[in-house]
TIDREN-336223 format. One line per 8 residues: number of its first residue (from 0); their letters; for each residue x, y, z of C-alpha. Coordinates in nm, 4 decimals. Example, Ala and Ser with C-alpha at 12.3 -4.5 7.8 and 13.67 -1.06 7.14 Angstrom:
BEGIN
0> AS> 1.2300 -0.4500 0.7800; 1.3670 -0.1060 0.7140 .
END
This chain:
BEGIN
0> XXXXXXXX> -7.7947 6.9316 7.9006; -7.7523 7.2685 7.7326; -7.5585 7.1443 7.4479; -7.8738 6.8802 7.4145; -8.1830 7.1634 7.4078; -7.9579 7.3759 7.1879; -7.9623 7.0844 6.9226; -8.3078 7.0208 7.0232 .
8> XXXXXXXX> -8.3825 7.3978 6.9201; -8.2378 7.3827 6.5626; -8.3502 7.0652 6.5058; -8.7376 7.1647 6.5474; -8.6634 7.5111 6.3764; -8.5211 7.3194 6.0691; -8.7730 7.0856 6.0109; -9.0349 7.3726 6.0704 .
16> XXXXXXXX> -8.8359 7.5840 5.7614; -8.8752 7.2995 5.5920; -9.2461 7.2475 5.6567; -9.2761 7.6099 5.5549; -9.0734 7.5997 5.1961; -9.3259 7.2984 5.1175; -9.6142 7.5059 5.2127; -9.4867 7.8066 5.0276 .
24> XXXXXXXX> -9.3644 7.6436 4.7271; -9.6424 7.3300 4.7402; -9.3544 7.1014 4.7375; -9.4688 6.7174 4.6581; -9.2879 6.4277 4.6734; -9.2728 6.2496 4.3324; -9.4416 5.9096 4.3152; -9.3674 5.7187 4.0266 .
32> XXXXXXXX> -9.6449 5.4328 3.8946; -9.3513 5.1553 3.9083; -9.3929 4.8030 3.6471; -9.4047 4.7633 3.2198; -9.7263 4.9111 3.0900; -9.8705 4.7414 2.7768; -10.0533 4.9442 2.5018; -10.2464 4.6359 2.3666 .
40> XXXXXXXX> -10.3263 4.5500 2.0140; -10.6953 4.6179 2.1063; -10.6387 4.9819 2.2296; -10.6433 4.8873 2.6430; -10.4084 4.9677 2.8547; -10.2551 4.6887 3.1022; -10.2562 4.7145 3.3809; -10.5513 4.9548 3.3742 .
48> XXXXXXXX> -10.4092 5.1537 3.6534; -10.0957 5.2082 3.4936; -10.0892 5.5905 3.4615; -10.1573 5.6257 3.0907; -10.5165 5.7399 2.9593; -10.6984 5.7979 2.6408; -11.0060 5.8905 2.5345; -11.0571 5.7662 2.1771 .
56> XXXXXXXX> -10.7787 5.4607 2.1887; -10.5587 5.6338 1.9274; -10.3996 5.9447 2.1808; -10.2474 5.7977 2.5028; -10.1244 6.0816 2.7591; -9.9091 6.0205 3.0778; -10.0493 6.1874 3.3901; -9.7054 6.0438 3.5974 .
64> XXXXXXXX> -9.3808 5.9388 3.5525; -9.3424 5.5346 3.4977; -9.0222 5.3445 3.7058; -8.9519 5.0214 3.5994; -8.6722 4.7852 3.6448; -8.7707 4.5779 3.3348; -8.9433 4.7400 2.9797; -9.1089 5.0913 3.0374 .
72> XXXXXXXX> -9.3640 5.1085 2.8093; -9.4657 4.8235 2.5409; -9.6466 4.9194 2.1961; -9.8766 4.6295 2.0478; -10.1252 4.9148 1.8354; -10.0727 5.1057 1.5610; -10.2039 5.3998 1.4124; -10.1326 5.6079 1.7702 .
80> XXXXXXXX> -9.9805 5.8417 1.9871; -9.7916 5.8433 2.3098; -9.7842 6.1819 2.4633; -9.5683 6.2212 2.7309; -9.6622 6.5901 2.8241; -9.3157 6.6054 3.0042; -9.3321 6.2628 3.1894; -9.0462 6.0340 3.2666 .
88> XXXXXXXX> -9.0207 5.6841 3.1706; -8.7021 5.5699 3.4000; -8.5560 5.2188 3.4128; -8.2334 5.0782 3.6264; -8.0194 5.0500 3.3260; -7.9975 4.6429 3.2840; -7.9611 4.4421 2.9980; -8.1702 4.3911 2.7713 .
96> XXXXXXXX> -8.4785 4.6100 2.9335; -8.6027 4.8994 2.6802; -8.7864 5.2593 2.8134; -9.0224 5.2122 2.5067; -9.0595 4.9145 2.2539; -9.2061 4.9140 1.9043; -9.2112 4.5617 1.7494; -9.3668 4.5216 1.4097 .
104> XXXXXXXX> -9.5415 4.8856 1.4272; -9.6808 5.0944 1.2377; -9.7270 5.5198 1.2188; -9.6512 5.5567 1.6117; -9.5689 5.8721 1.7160; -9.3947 5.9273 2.0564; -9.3441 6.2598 2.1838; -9.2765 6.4963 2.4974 .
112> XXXXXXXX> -9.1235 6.2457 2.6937; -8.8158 6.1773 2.8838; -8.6304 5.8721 2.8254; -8.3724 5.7696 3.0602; -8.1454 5.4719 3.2422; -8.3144 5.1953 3.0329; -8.0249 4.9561 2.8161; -8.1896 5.0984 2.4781 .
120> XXXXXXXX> -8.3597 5.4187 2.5213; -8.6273 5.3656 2.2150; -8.6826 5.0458 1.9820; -8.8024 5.0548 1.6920; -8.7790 4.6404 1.5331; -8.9496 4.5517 1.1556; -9.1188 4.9099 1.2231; -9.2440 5.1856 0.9451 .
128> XXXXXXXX> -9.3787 5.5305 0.9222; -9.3068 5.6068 1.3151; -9.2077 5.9426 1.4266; -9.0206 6.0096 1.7131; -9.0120 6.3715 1.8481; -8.9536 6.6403 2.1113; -8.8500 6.3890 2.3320; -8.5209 6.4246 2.5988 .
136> XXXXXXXX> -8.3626 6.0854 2.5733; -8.0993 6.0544 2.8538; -7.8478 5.8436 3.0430; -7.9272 5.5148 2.8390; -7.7192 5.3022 2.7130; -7.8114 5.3403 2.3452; -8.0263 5.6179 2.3039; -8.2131 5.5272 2.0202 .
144> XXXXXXXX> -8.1942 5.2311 1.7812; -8.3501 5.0948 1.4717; -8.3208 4.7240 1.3747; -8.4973 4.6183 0.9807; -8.7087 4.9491 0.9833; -8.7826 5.1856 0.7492; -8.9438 5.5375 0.6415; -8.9342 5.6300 1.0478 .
152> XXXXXXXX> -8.8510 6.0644 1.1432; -8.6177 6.0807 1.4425; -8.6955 6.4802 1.4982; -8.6106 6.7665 1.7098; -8.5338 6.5352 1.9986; -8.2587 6.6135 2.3114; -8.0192 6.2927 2.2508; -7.7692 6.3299 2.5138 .
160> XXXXXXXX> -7.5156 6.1467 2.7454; -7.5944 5.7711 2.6659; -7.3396 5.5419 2.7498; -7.2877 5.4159 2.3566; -7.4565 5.5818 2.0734; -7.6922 5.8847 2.0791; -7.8340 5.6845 1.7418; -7.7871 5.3498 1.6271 .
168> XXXXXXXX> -7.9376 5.2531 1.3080; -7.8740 4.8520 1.1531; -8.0328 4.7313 0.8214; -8.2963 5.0093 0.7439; -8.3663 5.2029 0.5054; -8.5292 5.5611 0.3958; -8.5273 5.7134 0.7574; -8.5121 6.0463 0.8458 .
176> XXXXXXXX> -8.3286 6.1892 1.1066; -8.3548 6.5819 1.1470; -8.3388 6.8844 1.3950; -8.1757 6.7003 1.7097; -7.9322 6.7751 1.9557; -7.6895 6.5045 2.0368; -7.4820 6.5911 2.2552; -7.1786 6.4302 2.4922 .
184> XXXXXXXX> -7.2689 6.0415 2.3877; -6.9917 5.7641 2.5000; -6.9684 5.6549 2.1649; -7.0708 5.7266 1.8678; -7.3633 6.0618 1.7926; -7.5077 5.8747 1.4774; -7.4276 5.5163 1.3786; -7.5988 5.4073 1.0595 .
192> XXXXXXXX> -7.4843 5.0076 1.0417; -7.5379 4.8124 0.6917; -7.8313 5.0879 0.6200; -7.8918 5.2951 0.3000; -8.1058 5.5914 0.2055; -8.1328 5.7295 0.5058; -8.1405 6.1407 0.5476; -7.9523 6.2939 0.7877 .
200> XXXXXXXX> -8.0100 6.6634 0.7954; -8.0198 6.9809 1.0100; -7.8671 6.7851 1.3391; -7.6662 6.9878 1.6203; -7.3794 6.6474 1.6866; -7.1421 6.7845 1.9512; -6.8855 6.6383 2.1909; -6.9666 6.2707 2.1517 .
208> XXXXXXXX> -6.6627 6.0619 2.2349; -6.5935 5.8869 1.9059; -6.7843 5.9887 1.5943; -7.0238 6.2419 1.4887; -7.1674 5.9760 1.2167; -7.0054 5.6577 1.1739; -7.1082 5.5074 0.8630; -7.0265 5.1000 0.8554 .
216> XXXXXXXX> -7.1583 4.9122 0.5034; -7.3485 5.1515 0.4215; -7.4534 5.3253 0.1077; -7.6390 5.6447 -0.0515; -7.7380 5.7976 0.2658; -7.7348 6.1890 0.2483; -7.5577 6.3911 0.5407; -7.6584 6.7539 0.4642 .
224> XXXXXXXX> -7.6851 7.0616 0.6723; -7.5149 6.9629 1.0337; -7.3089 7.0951 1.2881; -7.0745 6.8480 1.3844; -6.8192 7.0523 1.6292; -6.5947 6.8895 1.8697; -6.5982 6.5293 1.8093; -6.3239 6.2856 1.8101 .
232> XXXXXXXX> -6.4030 6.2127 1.4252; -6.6506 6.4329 1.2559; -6.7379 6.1879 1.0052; -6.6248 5.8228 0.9703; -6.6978 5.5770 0.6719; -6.5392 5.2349 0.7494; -6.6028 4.9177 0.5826; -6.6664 4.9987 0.2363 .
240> XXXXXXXX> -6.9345 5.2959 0.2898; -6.9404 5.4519 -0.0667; -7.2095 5.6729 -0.3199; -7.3524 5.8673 0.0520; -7.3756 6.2368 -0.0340; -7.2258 6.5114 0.2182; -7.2890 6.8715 0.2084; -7.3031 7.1910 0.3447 .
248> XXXXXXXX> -7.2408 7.0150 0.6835; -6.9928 7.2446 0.8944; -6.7200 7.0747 1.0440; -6.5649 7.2501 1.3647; -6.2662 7.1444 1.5938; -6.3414 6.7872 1.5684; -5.9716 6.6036 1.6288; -6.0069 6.4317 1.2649 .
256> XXXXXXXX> -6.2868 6.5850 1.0566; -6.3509 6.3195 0.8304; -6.1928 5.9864 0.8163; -6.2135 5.6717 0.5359; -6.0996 5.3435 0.6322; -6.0875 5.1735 0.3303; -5.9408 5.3580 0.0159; -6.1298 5.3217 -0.3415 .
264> XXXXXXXX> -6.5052 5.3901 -0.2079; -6.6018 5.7739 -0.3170; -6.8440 5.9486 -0.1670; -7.0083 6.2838 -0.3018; -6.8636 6.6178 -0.0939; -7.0223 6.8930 -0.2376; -7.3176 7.0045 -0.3923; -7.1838 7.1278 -0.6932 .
272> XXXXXXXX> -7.0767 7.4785 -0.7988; -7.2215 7.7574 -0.6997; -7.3716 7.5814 -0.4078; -7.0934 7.4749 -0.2868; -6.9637 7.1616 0.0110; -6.8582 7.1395 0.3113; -6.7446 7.3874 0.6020; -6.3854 7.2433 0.7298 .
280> XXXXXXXX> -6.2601 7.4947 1.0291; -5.8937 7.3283 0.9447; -5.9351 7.4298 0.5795; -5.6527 7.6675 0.5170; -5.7626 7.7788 0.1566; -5.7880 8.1253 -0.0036; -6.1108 8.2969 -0.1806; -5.9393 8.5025 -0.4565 .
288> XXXXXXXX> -6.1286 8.3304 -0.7653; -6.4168 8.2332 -0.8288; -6.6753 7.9849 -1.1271; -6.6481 7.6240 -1.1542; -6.2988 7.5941 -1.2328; -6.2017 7.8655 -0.9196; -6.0029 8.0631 -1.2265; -6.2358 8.3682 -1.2857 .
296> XXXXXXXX> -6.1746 8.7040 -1.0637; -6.3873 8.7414 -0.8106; -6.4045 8.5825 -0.4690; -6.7472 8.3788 -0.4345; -6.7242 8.2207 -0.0465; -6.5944 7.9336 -0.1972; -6.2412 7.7822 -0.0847; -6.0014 7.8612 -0.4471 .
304> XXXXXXXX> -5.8743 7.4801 -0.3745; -6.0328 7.1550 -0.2743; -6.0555 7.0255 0.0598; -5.8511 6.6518 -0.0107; -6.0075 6.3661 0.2330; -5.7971 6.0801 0.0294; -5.7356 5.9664 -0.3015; -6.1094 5.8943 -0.3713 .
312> XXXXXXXX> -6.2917 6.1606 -0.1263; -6.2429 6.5509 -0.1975; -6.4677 6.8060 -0.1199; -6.4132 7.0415 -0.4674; -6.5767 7.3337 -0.2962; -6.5423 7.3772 0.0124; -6.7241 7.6856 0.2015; -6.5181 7.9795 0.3312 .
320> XXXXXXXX> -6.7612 8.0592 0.6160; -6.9563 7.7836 0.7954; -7.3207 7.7165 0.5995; -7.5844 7.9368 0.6724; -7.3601 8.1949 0.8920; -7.2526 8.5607 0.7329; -6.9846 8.7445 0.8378; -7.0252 9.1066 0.9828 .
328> XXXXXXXX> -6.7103 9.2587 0.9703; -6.8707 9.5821 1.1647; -6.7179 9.3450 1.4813; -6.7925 9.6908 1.7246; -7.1474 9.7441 1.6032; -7.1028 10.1324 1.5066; -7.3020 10.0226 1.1909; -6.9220 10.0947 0.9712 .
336> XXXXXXXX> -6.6648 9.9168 0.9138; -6.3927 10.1578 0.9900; -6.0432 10.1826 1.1516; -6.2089 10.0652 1.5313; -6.2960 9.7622 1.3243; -5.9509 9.7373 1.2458; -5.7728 9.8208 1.6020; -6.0397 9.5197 1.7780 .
344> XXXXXXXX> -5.9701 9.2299 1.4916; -5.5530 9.4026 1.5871; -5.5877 9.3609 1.9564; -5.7347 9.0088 1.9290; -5.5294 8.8689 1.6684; -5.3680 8.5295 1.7486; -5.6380 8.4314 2.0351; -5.8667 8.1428 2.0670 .
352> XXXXXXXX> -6.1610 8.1167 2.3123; -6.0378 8.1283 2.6694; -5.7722 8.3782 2.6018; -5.7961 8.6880 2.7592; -5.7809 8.9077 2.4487; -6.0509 8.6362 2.2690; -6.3618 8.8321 2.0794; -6.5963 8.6771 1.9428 .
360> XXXXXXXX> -6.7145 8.8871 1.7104; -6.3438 8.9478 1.5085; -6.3711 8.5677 1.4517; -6.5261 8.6405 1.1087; -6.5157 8.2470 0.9987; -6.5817 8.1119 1.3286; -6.2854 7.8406 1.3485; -6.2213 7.9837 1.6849 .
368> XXXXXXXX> -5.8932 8.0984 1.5997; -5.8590 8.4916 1.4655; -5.6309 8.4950 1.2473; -5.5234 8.6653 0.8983; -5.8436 8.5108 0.7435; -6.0529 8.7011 0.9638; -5.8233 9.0445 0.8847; -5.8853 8.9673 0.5456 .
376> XXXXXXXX> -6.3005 8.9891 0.5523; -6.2584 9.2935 0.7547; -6.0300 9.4728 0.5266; -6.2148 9.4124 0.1828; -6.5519 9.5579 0.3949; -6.3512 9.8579 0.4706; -6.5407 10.1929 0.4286; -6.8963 9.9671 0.4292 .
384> XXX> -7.1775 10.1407 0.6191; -7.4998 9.9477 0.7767; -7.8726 10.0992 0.8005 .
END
């Protein structure tokens, strides 16, 4: 009997610290408008309690989240927006069901929403002149994908943990995909399949499974400008890829940085001189020269030797320090670069991240390892003062 009120006791004093948190905090349940919604072709939404509203038929904002165990949300307009003003559109992950469908659209723009558990995160089929942006598209099983569409902007969108591809791209042309994160994807980060002229620029591509861009029949796309760290392949070109241009992209710990399938297709590395290629954290070159030909004195943050892919493939100058990242050999912030300098870059030498003598700073290329490279950019700043 005692044993019995005692439970009785904490049983009414829990639920009455939980009534309390809800009060204090205004906890509410979330209740998700579950079923497809369809943005018709004459600017109504159906059903017309499906929690989507606009005022002028061109901007259509979410006031809840959508659940739905077939399509999420179905475009049939053009010439409109979908604001998700932080709103989930959340499916059960079956085949073929899509969070948000574009068929045969035109300038669309979808942003602020989050995408997640649907077979295809975004579609965009026989579409043009869409933008997709700001959006966090999760937990899918492609995250985005393109089929026969053109001139579209995949930007500054959170592309992460999908069960194949963060990207897949087949038989389009003249997209632009710029300023995402993709992140920890199954497969591949970006797949571009039988599609040309396509820009991919200014992309974070980290810790995806296979590739960071796996390019399959496909021609005179330009990779510029990306971090593409920790992949299994940073870059793959398989069946035939040839004439895509790739630049100032820094390549960082991926297992293979850049792999071609299929000798006697060239692709373009570098930029030219001075502006140089590619950043390769395995590149084990020297800067001791300098001018086209890497035979004038001078060192110029260009590798003295090329960076050999294959036979067809070489990136003739590649960058000493990863693009758009400058040294600062003052690694103890005294505003000199002086004999402390030298004793911290000392202490740390040989150590990678993890390692108990590991800083961050002495890592003056940032390959994660500090080694004799990094001794060397501290040594020819020696005596250099900072304002």
């Amino acid at each position: 009997m005692k044993r019995k009120a005692v439970s009785g006791i904490m049983l009414i004093l829990l639920l009455i610290g939980m009534l309390t948190m809800a009060f204090i905090f205004d906890v509410k349940p979330v209740q998700a408008w579950t079923g497809t919604v369809y943005i018709r072709a004459d600017g109504t939404i159906d059903p017309p309690d499906a929690p989507i509203t606009t005022l002028d038929n061109m901007t259509y904002t979410l006031n809840d989240n959508i659940r739905s165990y077939h399509d999420g949300i179905v475009v049939e307009r053009d010439n409109m927006i979908i604001d998700g003003i932080g709103c989930t559109v959340q499916g059960g992950g079956d085949y073929p069901f899509k969070g948000i469908i574009l068929e045969g659209r035109s300038n669309v723009t979808i942003k602020n929403l989050t995408v997640w558990i649907f077979f295809e995160g975004i579609r965009l089929h026989n579409s043009s002149n869409n933008t997709i942006s700001g959006n966090n598209i999760v937990n899918n099983w492609d995250g985005i994908r393109f089929d026969f569409s053109s001139n579209n902007v995949i930007r500054g969108n959170n592309i992460r943990a999908n069960k194949l591809d963060g990207i897949f791209i087949f038989s389009s042309l003249n997209n632009t995909i710029s300023g995402n994160s993709i992140e920890n994807n199954k497969f591949d980060g970006i797949c571009l399949d039988s599609s040309s002229n396509n820009v991919i620029c200014g992309n974070n591509i980290t810790s995806n499974y296979l590739d960071g861009i796996d390019l399959t029949y496909s021609l005179n796309n330009t990779i510029c400008g990306n971090n593409i760290t920790d992949n299994c392949y940073g870059i793959n070109l398989i069946h035939y890829s040839s004439n895509n241009v790739i630049y100032h992209n820094n390549f960082i710990n991926n297992t293979k940085q850049a792999y071609i399938e299929t000798g006697g297709y060239p692709n373009t590395w570098d930029d030219g001189y001075p502006f140089g290629g590619n950043y390769w954290s395995d590149y084990t070159g020297t800067d001791c020269y300098s001018g086209p030909y890497q035979n004038e004195t001078g060192h110029d943050s260009i590798g003295d030797t090329p960076y050999v892919i294959d036979a067809n493939n070489t990136d003739r100058y590649p960058l000493i320090y990863p693009y758009c990242f400058v040294p600062c050999p003052d690694v103890n912030g005294d505003r000199k670069v002086d004999i402390l300098d030298a004793v911290k870059a000392a202490v740390a030498f040989g150590s990678t991240p993890g390692h108990r003598r590991w800083d961050y700073n002495v890592d003056q290329n940032k390959d994660s390892t500090i080694n004799i490279l990094d001794l060397i950019i501290i040594a020819k700043n020696f005596g250099k003062t900072y304002p």
